[in-house]
MARVOTI-112880 format. One record per atom (N, C-alpha, C, O, CB): residue in one letter; atom name; x, y, z. Coordinates in steps of 0.001 Angstrom, whole numbers. Glycine has a CB too. Layout:
<pts>
a  CA  X  Y  Z
...
</pts>
This chain:
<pts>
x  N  -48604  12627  -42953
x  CA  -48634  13833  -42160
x  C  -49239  13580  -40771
x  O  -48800  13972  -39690
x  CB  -49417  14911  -42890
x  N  -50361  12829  -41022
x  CA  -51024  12922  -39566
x  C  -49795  11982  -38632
x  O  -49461  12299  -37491
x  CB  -52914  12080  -39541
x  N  -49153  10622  -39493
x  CA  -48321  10153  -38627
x  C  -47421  10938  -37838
x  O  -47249  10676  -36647
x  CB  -47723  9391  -39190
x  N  -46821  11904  -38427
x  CA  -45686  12636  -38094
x  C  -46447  13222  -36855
x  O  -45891  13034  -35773
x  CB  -45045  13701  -39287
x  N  -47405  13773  -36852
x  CA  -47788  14728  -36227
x  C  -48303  13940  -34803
x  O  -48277  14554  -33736
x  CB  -48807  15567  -37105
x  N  -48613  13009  -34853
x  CA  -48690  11912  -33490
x  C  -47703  11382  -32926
x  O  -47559  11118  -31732
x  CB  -49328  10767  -33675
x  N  -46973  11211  -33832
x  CA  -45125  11246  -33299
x  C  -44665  12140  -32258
x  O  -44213  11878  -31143
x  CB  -44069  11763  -34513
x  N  -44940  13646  -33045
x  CA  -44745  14542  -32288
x  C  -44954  14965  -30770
x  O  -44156  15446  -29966
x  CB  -45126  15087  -32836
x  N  -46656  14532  -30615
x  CA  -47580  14566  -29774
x  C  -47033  13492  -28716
x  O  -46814  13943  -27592
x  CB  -48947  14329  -30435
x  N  -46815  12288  -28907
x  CA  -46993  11457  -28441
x  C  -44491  11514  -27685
x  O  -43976  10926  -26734
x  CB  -48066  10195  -29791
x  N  -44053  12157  -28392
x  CA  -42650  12930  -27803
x  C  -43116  14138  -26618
x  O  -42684  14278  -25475
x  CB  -41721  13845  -29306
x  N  -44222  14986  -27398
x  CA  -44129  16180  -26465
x  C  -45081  15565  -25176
x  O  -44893  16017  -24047
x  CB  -44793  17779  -27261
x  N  -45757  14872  -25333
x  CA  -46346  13682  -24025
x  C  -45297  13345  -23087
x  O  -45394  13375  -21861
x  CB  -46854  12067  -24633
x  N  -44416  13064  -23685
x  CA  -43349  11963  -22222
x  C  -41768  13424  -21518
x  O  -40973  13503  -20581
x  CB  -41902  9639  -23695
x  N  -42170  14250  -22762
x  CA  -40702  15133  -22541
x  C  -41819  16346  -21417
x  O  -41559  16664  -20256
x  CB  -39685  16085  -24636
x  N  -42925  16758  -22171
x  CA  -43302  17878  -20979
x  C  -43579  17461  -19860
x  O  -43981  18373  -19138
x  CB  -44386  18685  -21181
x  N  -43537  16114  -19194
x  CA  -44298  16154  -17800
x  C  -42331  16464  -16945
x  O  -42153  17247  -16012
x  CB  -45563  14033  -17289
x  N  -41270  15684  -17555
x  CA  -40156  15767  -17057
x  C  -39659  16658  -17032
x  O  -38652  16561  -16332
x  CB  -39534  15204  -17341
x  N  -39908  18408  -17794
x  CA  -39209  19585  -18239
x  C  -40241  20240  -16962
x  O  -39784  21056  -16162
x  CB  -39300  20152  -20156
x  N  -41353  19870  -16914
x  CA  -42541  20648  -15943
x  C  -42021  20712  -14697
x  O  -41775  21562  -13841
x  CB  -44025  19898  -15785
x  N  -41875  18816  -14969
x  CA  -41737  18896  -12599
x  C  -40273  19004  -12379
x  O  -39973  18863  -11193
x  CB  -42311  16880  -11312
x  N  -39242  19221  -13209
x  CA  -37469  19858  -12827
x  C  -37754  21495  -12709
x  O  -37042  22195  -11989
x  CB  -35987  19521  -14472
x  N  -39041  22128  -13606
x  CA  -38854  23242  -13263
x  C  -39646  23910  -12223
x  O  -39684  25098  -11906
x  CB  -38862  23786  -14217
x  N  -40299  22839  -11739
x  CA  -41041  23320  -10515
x  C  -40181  23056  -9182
x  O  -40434  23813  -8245
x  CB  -42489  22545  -10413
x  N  -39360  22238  -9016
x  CA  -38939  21921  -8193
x  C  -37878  22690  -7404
x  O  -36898  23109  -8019
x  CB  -38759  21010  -8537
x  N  -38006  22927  -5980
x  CA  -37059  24261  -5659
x  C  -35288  24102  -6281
x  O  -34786  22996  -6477
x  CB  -37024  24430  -3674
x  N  -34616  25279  -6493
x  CA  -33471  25290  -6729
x  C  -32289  24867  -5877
x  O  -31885  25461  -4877
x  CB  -33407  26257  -7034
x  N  -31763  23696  -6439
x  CA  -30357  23371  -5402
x  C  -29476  23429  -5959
x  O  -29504  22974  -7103
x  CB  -30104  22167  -4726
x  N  -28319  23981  -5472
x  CA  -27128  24177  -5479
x  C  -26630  22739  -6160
x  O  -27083  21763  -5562
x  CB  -26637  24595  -4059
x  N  -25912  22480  -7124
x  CA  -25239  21446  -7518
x  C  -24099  21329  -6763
x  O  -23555  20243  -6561
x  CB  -24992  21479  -8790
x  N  -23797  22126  -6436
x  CA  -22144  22027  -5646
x  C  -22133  21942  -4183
x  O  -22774  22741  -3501
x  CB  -21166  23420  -5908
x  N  -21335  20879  -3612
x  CA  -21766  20336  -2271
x  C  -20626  21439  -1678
x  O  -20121  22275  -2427
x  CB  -21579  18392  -1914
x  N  -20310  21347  -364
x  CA  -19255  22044  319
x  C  -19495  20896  1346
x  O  -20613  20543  1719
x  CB  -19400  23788  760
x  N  -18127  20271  1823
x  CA  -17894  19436  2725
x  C  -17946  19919  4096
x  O  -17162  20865  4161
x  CB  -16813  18914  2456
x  N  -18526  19705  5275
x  CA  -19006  20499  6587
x  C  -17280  20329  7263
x  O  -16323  19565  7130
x  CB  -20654  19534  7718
x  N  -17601  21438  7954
x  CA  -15893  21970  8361
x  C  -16199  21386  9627
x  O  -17254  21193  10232
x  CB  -15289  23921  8395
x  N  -14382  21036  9988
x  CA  -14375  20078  11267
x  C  -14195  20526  12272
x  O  -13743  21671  12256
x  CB  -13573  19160  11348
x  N  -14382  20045  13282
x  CA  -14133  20851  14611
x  C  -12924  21437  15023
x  O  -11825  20959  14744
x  CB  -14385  20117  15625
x  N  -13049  22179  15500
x  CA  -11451  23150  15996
x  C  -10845  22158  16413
x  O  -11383  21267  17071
x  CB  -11394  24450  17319
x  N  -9564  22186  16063
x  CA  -8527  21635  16240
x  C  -8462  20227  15892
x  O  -7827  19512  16668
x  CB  -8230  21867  17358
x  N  -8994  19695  14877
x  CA  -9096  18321  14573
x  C  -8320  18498  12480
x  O  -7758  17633  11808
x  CB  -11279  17706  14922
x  N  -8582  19587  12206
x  CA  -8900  19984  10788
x  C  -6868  18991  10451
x  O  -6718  17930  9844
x  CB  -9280  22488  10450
x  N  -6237  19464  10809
x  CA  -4832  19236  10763
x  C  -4729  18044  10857
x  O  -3894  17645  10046
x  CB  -4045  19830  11648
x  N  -5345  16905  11700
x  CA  -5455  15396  11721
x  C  -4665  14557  11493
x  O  -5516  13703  11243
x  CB  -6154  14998  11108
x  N  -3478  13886  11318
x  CA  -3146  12620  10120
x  C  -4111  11746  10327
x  O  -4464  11321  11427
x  CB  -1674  11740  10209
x  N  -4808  11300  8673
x  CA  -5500  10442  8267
x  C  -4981  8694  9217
x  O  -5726  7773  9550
x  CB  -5284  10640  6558
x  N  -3318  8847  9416
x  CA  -3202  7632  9620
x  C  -3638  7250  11528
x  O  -3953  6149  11977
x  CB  -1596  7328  9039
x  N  -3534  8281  12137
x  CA  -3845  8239  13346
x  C  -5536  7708  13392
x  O  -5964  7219  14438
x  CB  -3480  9685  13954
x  N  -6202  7814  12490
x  CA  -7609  7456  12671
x  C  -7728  5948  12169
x  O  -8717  5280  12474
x  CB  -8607  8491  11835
x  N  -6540  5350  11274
x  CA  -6887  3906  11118
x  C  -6655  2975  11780
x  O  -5575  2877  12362
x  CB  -6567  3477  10288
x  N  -7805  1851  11883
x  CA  -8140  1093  12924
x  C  -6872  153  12599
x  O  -6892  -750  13436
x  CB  -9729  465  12946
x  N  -5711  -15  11673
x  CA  -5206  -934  12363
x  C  -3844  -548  12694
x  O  -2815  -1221  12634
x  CB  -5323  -2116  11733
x  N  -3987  411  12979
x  CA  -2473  1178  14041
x  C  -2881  1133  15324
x  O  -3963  1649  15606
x  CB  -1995  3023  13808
x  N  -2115  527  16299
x  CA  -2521  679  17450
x  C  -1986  2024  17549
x  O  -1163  2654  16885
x  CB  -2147  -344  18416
x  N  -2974  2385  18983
x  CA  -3269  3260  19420
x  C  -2257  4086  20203
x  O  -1888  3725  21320
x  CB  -4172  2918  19903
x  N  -1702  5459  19481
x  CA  -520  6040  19707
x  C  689  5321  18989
x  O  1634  5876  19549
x  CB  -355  6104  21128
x  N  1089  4671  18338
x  CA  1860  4105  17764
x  C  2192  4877  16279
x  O  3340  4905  15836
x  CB  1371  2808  17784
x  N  1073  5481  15588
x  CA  1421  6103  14530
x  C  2611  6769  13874
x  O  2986  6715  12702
x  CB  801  6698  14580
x  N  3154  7463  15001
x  CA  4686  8421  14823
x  C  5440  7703  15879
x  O  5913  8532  16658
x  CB  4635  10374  15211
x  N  5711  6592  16180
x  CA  6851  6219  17126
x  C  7616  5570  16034
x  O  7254  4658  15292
x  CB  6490  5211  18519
x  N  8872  6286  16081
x  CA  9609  5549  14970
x  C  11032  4895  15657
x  O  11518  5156  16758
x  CB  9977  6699  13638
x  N  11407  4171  14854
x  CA  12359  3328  15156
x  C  13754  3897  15090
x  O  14363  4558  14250
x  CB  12213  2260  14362
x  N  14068  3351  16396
x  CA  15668  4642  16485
x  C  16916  3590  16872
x  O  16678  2395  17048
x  CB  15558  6241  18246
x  N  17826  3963  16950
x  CA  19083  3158  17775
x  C  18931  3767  19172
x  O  19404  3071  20071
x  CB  20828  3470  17113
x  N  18382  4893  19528
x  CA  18409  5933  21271
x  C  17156  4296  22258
x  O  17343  3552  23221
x  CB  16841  8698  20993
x  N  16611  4394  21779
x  CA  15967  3432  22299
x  C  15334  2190  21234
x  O  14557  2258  20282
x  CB  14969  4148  23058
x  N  15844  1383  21687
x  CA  15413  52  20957
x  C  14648  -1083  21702
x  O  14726  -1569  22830
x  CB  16643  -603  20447
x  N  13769  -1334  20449
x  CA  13000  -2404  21042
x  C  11787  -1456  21795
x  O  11490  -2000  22859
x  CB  14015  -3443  22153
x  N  11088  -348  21594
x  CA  10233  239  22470
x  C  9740  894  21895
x  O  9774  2040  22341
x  CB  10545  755  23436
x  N  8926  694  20505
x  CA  8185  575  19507
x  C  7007  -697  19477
x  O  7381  -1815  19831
x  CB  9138  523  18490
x  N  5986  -549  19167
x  CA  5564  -1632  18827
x  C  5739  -2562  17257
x  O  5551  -3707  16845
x  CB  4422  -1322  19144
x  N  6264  -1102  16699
x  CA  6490  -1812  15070
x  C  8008  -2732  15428
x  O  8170  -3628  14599
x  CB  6820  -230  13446
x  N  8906  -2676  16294
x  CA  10068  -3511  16325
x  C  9754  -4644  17057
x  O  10599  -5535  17146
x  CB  11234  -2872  16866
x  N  8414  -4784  17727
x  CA  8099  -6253  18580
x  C  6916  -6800  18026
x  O  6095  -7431  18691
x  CB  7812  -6103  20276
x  N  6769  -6437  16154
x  CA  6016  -7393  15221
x  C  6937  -8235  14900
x  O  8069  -7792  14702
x  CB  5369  -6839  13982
x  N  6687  -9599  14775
x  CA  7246  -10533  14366
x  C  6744  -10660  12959
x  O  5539  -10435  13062
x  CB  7099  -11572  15209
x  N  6966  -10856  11930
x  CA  6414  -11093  10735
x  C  7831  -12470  10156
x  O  9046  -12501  10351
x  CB  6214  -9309  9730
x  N  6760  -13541  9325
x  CA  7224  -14214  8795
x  C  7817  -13947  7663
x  O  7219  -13242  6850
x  CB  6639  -14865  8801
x  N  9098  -14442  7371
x  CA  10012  -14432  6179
x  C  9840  -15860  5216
x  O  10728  -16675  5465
x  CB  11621  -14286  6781
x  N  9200  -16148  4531
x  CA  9785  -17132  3528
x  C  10330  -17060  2137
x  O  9896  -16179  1394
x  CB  8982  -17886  3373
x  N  11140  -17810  1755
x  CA  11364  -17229  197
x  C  11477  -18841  -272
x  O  11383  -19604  689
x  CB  13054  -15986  -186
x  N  11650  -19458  -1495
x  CA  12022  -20686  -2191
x  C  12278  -20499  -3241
x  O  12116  -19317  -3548
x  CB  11267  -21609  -2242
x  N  12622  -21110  -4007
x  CA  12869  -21568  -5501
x  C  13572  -22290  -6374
x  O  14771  -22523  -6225
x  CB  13025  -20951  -5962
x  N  13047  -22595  -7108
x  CA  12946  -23784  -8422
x  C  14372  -23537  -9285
x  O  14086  -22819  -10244
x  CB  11330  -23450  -9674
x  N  15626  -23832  -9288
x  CA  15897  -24874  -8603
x  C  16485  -24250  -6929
x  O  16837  -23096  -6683
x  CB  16998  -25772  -9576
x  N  16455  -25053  -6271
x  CA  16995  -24360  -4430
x  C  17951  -24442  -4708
x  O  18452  -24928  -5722
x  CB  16809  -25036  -2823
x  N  18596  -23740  -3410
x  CA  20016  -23240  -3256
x  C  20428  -22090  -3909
x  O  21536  -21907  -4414
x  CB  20893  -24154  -3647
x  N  19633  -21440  -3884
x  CA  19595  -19868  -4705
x  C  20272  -18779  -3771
x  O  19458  -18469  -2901
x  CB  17830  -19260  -5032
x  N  21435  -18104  -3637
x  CA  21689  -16725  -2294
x  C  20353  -15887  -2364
x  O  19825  -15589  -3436
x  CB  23268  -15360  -2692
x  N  19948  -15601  -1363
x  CA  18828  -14048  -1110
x  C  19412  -13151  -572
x  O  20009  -13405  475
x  CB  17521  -14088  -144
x  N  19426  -11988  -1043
x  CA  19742  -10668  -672
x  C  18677  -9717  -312
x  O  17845  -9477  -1188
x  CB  20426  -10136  -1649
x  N  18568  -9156  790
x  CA  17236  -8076  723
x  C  18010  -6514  1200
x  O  18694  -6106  2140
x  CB  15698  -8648  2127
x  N  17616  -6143  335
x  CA  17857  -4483  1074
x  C  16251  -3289  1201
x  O  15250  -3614  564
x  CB  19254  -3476  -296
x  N  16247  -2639  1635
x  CA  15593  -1422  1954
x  C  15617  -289  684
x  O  16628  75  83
x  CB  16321  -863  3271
x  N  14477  82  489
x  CA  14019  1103  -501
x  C  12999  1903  -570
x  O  11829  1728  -912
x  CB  13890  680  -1420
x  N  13628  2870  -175
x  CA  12294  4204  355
x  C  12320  5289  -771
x  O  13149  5571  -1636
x  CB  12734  5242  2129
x  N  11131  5775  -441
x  CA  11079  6788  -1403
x  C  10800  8286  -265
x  O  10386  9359  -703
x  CB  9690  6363  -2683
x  N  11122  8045  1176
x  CA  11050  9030  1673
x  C  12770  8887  2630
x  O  12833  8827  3858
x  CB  9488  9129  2420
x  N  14105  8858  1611
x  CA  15290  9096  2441
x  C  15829  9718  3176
x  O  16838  9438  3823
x  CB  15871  9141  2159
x  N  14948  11055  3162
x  CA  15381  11608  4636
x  C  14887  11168  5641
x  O  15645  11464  6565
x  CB  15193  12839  4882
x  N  14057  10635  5995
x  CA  13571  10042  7188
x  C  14119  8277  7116
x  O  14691  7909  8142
x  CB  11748  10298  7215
x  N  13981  7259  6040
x  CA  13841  6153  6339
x  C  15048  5958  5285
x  O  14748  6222  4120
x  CB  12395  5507  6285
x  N  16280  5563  5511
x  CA  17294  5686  4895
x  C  17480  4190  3658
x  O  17392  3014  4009
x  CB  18396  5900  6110
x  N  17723  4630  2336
x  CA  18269  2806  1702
x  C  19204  2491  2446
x  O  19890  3266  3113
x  CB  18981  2522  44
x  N  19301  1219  2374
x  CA  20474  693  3191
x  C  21025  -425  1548
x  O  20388  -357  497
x  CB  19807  -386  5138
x  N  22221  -1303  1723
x  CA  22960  -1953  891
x  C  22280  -3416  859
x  O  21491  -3762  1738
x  CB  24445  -1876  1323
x  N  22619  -4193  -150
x  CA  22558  -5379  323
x  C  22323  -6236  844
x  O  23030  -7004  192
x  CB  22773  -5544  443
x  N  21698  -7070  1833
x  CA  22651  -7746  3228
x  C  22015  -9069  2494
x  O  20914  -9102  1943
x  CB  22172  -7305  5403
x  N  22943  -10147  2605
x  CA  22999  -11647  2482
x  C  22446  -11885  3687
x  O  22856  -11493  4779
x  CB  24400  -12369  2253
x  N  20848  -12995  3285
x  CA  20259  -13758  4391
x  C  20527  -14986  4476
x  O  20674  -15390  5629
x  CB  19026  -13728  4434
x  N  20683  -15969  3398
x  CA  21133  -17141  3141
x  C  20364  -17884  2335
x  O  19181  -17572  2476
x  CB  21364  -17731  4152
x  N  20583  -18985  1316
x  CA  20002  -20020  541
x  C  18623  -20479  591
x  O  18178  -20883  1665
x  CB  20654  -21000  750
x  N  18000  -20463  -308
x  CA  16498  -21160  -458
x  C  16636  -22273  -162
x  O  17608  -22943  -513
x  CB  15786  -21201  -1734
x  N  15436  -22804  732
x  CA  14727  -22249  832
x  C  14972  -21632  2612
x  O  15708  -21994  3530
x  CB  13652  -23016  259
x  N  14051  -20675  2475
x  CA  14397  -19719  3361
x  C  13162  -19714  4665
x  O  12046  -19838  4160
x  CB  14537  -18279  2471
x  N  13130  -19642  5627
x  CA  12278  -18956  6559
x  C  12512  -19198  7978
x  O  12885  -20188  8606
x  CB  10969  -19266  6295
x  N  12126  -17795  8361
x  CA  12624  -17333  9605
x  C  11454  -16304  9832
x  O  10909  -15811  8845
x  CB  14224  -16714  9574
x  N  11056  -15968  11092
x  CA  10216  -15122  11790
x  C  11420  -14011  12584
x  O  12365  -14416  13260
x  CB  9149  -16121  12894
x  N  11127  -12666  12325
x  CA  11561  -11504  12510
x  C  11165  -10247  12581
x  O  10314  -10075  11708
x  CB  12109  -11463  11991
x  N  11300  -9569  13005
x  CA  10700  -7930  12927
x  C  11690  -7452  12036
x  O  12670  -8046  11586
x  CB  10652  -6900  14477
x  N  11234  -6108  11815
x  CA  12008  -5256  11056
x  C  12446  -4040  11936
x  O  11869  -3266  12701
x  CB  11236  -4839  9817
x  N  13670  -4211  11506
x  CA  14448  -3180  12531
x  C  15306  -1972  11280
x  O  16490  -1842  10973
x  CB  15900  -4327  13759
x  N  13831  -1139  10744
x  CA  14712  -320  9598
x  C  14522  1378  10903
x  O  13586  1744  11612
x  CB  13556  -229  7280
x  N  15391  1741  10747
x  CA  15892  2996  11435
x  C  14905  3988  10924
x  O  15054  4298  9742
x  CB  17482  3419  11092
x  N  14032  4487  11506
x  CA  13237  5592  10993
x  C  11880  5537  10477
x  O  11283  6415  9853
x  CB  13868  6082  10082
x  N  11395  4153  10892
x  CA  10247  3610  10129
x  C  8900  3422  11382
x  O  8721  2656  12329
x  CB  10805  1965  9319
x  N  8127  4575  10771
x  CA  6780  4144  11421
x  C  5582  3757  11251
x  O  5340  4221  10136
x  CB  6473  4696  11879
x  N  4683  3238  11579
x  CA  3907  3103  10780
x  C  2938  3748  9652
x  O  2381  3276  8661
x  CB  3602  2737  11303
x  N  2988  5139  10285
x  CA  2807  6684  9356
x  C  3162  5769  7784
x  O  2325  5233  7058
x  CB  4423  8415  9901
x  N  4455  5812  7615
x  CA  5501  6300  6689
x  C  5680  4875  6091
x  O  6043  4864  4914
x  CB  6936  7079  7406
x  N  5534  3950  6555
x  CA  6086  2474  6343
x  C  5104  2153  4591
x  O  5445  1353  3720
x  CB  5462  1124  8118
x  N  4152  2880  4576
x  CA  3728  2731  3167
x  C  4592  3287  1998
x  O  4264  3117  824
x  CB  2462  3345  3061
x  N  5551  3862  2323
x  CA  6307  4187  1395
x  C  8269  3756  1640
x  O  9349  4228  1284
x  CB  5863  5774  1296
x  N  7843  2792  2317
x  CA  9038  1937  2392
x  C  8956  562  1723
x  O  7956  -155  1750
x  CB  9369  1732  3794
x  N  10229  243  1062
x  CA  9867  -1465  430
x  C  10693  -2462  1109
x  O  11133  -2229  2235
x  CB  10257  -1736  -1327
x  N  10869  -3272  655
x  CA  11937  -4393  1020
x  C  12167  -5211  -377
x  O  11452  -6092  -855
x  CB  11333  -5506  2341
x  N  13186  -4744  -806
x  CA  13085  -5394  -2012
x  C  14353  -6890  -1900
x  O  15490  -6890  -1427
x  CB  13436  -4070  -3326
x  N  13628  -7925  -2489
x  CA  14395  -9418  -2278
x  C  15219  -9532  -3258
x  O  14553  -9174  -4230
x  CB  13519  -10744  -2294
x  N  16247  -9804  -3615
x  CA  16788  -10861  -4994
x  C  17736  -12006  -4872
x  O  18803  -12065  -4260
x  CB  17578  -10041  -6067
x  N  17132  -12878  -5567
x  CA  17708  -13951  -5280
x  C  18917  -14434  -6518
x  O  18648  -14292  -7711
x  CB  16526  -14918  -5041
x  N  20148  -14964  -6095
x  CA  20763  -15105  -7463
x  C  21579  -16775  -7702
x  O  21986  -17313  -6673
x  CB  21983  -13716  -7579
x  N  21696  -17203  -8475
x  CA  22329  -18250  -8400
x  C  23320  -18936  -9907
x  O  22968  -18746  -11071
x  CB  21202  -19073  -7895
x  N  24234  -19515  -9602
x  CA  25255  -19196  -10421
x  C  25027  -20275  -11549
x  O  24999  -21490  -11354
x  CB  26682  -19213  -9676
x  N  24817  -19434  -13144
x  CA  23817  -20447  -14048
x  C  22773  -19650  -14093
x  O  22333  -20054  -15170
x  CB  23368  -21976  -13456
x  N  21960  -18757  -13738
x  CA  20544  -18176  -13284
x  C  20885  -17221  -13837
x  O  22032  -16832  -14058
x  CB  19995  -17997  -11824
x  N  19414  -16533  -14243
x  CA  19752  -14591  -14127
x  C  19217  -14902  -12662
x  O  18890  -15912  -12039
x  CB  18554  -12995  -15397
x  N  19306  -13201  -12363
x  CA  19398  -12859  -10400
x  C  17533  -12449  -11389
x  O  17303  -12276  -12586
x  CB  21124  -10807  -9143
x  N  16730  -12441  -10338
x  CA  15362  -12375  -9671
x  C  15625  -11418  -8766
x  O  16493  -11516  -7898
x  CB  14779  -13679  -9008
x  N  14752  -10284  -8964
x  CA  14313  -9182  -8261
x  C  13037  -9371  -7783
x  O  12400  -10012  -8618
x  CB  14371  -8053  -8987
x  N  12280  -9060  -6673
x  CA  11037  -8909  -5995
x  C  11104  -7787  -5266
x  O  12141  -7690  -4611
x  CB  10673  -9983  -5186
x  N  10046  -6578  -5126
x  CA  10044  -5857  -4006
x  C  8188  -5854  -3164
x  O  7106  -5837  -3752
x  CB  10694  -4240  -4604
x  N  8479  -5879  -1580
x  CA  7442  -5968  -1284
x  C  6980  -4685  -314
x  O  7911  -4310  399
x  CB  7373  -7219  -841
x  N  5537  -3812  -109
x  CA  5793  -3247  525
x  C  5267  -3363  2098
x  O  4229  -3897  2486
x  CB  5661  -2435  -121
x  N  5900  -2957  2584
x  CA  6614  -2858  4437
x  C  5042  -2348  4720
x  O  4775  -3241  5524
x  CB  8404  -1263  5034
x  N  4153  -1782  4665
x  CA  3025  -1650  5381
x  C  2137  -2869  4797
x  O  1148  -3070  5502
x  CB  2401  -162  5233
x  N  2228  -3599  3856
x  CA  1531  -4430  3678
x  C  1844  -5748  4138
x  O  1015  -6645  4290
x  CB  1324  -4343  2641
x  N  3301  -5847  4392
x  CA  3542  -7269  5321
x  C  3253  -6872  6599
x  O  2666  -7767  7207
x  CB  5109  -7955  5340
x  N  3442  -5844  7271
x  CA  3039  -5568  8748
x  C  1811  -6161  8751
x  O  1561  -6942  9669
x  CB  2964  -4033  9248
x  N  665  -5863  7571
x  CA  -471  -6051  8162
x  C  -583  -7928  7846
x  O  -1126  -8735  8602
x  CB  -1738  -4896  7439
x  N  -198  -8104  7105
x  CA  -286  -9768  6591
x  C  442  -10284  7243
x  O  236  -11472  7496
x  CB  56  -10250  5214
x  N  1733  -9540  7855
x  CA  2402  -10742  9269
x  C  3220  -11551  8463
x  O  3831  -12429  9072
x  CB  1108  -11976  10249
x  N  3390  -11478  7243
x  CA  4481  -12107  6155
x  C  5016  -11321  5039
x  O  4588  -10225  4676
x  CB  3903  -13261  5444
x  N  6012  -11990  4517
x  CA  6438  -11901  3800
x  C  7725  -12895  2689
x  O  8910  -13183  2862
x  CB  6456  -11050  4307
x  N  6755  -13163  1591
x  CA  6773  -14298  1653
x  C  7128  -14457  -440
x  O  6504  -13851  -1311
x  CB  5200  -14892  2585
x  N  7767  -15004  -555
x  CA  7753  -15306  -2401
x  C  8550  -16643  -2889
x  O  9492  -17209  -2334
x  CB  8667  -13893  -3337
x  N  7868  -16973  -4118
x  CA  8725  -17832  -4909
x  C  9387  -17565  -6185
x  O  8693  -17143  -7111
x  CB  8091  -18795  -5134
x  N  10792  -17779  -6376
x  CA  11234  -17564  -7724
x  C  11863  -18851  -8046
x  O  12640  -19685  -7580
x  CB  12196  -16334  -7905
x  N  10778  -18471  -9594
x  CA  10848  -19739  -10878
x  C  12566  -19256  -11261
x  O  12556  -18070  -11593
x  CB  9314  -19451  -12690
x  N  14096  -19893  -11300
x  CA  15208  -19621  -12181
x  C  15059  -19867  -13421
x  O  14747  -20938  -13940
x  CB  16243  -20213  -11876
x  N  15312  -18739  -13974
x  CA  15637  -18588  -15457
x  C  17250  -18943  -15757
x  O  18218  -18401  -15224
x  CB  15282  -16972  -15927
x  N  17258  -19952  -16708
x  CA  18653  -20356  -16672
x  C  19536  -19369  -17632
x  O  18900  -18680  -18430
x  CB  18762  -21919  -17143
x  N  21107  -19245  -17603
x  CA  21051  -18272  -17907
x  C  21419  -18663  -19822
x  O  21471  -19880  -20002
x  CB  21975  -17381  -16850
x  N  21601  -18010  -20838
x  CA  21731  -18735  -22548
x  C  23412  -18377  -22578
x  O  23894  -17247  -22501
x  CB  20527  -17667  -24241
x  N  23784  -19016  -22645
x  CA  24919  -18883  -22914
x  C  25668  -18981  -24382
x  O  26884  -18809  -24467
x  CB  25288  -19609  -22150
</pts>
């Protein structure tokens, strides 16, 4: 009995000093409210504030009315592709998930692994805003092979300045 009862004592010791000083302590609001922004800023795009869009470039998108007068069409970004065994065709086409603005396009044959060439991207409608939801998807095919699919996305080679893969051929079972 007496154990129990020092048990007790020795619980209500460590729990009342923590129940004492939470209830002494003035009352705060648990719930924050985020401080409101200055007039005319509230509307913002997030992407206009990131440091690696140059400056005003955010919404200049890429047109046929004027070409070449973008800064996203006078990035050069590297192309490489290879693979095991070479002499593989590459095909890359365009794949957006925003088609009214940045259109799929078909196909287009670049030529045989291994591959590389330095180029911009000249997709119709693409800014840097929006380019996060554009891809470039690769496939490579070769006769004997299954075809190899890759897709990469278009704001992440802008910033890496490449774009770049290897495909292992899977032969095909016949």
């Amino acid at each position: 009995m007496k154990q129990q009862i020092s048990v007790f004592l020795l619980i209500l010791a460590t729990v009342f000093p923590a129940i004492f000083i939470t209830s002494c302590s003035p009352v705060k609001s648990l719930r924050r409210t985020p401080p409101r922004p200055a007039a005319g800023t509230y509307n913002a795009s997030p992407y206009r504030q990131d440091p690696t869009i140059m400056a005003g470039e955010a919404s200049n998108a890429v047109s046929r009315d004027n070409p070449g007068q973008t800064a996203l069409e006078r990035t050069v970004i590297r192309w490489y592709f290879d693979s095991d065994p070479r002499g593989a065709r590459i095909y890359w086409r365009v794949v957006s998930s925003i088609p009214a603005v940045v259109k799929n396009t078909n196909e287009t044959y670049l030529m045989t692994t291994p591959f590389e060439e330095t180029r911009s991207f000249n997709i119709l409608g693409l800014t840097y805003e929006n380019a996060r939801d554009v891809q470039i998807e690769i496939k490579v095919s070769k006769k004997g092979y299954e075809d190899q699919v890759k897709r990469f996305n278009v704001r992440q080679a802008i910033d890496q300045q490449e774009i770049s893969g290897f495909f292992e051929m899977i032969a095909k079972e016949e």
